[in-house]
C-alpha positions as CSV (number, residue, x, y, z in Angstrom):
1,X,0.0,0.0,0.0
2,X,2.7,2.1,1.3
3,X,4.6,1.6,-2.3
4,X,1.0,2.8,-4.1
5,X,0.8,5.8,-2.0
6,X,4.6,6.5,-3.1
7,X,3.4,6.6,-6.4
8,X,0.5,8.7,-6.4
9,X,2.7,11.5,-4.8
10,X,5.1,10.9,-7.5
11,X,2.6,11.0,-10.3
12,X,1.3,14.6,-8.9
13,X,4.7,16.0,-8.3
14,X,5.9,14.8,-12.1
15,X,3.1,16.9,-13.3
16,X,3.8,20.0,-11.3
17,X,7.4,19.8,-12.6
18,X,5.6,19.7,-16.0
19,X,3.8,22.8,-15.6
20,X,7.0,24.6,-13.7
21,X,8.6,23.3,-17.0
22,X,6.0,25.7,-18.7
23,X,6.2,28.5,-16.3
24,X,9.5,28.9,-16.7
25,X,9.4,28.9,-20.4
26,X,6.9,31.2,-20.4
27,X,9.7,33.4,-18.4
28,X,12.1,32.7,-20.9
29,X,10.0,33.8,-23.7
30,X,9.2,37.1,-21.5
31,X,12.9,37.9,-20.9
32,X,13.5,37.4,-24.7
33,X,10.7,39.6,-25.6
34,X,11.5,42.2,-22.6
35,X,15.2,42.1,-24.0
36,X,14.4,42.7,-27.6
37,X,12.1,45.2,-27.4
38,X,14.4,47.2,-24.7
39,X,17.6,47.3,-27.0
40,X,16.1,47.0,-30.5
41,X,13.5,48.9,-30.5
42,X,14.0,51.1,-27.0
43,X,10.8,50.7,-25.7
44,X,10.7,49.1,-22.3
45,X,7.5,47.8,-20.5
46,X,7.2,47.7,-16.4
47,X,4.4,44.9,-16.5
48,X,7.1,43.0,-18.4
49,X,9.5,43.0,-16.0
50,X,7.3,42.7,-13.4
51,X,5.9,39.5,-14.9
52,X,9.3,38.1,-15.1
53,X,9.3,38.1,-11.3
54,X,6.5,37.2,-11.1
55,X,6.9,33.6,-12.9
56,X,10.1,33.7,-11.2
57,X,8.6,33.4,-8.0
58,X,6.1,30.8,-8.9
59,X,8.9,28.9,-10.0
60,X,11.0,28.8,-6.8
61,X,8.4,28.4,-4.9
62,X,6.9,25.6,-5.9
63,X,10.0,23.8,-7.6
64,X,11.0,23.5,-4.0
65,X,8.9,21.0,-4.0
66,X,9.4,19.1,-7.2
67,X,12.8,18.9,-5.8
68,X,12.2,17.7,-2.6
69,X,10.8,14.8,-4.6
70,X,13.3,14.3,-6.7
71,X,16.1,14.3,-4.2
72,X,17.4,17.3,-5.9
73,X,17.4,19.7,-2.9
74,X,20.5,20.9,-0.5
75,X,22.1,18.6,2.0
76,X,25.2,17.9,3.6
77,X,26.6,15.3,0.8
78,X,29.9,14.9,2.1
79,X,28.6,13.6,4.9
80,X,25.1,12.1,3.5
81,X,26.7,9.9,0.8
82,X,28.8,7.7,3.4
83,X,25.3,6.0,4.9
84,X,23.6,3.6,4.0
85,X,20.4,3.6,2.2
86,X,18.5,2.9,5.5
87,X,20.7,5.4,7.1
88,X,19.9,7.9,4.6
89,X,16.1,6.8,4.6
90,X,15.9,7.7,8.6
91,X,18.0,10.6,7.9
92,X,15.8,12.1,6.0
93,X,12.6,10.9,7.8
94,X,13.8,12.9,10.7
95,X,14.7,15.8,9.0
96,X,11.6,16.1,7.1
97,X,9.3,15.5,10.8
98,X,11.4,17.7,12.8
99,X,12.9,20.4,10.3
100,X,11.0,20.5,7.2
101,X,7.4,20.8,8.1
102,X,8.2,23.1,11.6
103,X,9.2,25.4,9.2
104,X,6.5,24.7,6.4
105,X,4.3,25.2,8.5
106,X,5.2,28.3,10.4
107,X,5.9,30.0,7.0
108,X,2.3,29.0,5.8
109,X,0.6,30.4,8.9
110,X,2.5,33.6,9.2
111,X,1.9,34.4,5.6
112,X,-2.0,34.4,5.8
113,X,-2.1,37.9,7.4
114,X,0.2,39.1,4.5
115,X,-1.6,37.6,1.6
116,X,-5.0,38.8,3.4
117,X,-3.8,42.4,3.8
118,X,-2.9,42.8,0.2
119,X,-5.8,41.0,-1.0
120,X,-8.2,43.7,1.6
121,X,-6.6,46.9,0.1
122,X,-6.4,45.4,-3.1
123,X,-2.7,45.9,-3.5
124,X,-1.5,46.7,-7.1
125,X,2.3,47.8,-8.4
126,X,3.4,50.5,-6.9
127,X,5.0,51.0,-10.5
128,X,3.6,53.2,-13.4
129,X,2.3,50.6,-15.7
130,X,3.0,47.9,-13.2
131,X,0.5,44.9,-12.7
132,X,-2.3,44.8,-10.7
133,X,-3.2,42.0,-8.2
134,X,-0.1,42.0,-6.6
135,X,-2.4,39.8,-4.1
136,X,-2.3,37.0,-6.7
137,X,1.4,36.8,-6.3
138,X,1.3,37.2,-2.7
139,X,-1.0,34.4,-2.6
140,X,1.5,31.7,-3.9
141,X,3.4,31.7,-1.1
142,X,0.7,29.7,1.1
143,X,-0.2,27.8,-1.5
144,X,3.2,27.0,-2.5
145,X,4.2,25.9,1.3
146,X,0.4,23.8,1.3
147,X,1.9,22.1,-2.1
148,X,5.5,21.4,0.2
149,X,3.5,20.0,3.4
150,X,2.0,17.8,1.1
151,X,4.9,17.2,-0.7
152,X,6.8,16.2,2.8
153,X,4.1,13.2,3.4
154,X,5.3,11.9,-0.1
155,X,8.7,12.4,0.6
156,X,8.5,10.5,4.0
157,X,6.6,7.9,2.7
158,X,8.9,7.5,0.2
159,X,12.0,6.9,2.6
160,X,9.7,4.6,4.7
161,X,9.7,2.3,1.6
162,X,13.5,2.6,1.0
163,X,14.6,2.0,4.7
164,X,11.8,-1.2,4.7
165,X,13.3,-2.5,1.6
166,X,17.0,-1.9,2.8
167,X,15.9,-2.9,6.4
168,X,14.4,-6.5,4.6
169,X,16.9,-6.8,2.0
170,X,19.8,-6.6,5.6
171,X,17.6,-9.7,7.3
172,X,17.6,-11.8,4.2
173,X,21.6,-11.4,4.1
174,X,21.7,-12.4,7.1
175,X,23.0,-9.1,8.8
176,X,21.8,-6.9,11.8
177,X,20.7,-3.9,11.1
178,X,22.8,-2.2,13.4
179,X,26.0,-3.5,11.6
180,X,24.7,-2.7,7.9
181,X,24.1,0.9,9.6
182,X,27.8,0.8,11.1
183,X,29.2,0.2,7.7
């Protein structure tokens, strides 16, 4: 069950990466545009540039996730890549329970007041030909750290199944767990 569940986080977090993918295309293409039309043709626009950080954000913020997934985020490697896989598995079971969602969570809380202020004065650029609904933007970041909670509960799951399987494939080799660890 536990290896199904591992899956259906996987499946969801492939398709976010998909539409990051897009997102940050999209950027691409706005940079491009924002860069042609400010050196050819001098004519620069505010919303452009605004845009760009704009996808920017949504891009960080949520690829944090895709890469927690992934096992493409920041760690200690030097240290990390000595352990074994069941090592690494309760390594990162730990930090996710007592690190990781602490902090998810406290960011998520504390940003409702932000998000809700903007969105109650209606908070737009403070730019000449800027973009409206700087709320929108704003609101990313809960959503963002709702998409990483979940994100976490995938991620754990996931190293549940690795240390079971490494803890299993130990037994059947006849080996204590605490030596395969000590290795």
């Amino acid at each position: 069950m536990l290896i199904r569940i591992e899956t259906f986080f996987a499946g969801i977090n492939r398709k976010a990466g998909k539409i990051l993918s897009a997102i940050l295309l999209l950027m691409a293409l706005n940079v491009f545009f924002d860069v042609i039309t400010r050196y050819f043709f001098h004519n620069s626009s505010v919303g452009m540039q605004e845009m760009e950080w704009h996808l920017f954000s949504i891009v960080i913020l949520f690829g944090v996730s895709v890469s927690l997934l992934d096992e493409a985020h920041v760690r200690v490697d030097f240290l990390y890549d000595r352990f074994s896989p069941g090592v690494k598995a309760i390594i990162n079971i730990i930090g996710t329970i007592f690190f990781l969602l602490p902090l998810a969570l406290l960011i998520l809380f504390g940003s409702f007041d932000f998000v809700n202020d903007a969105y109650d004065i209606k908070e737009i650029s403070e730019d000449p030909g800027g973009l409206p609904f700087r709320w929108i933007i704003k609101g990313m970041i809960p959503l963002a750290f709702i998409y990483l909670i979940f994100t976490a509960f995938g991620y754990t799951v996931k190293n549940i199944n690795i240390y079971r399987s490494h803890f299993q494939h130990t037994l059947e080799k006849g080996q204590h767990p605490a030596e395969e660890a000590s290795k």
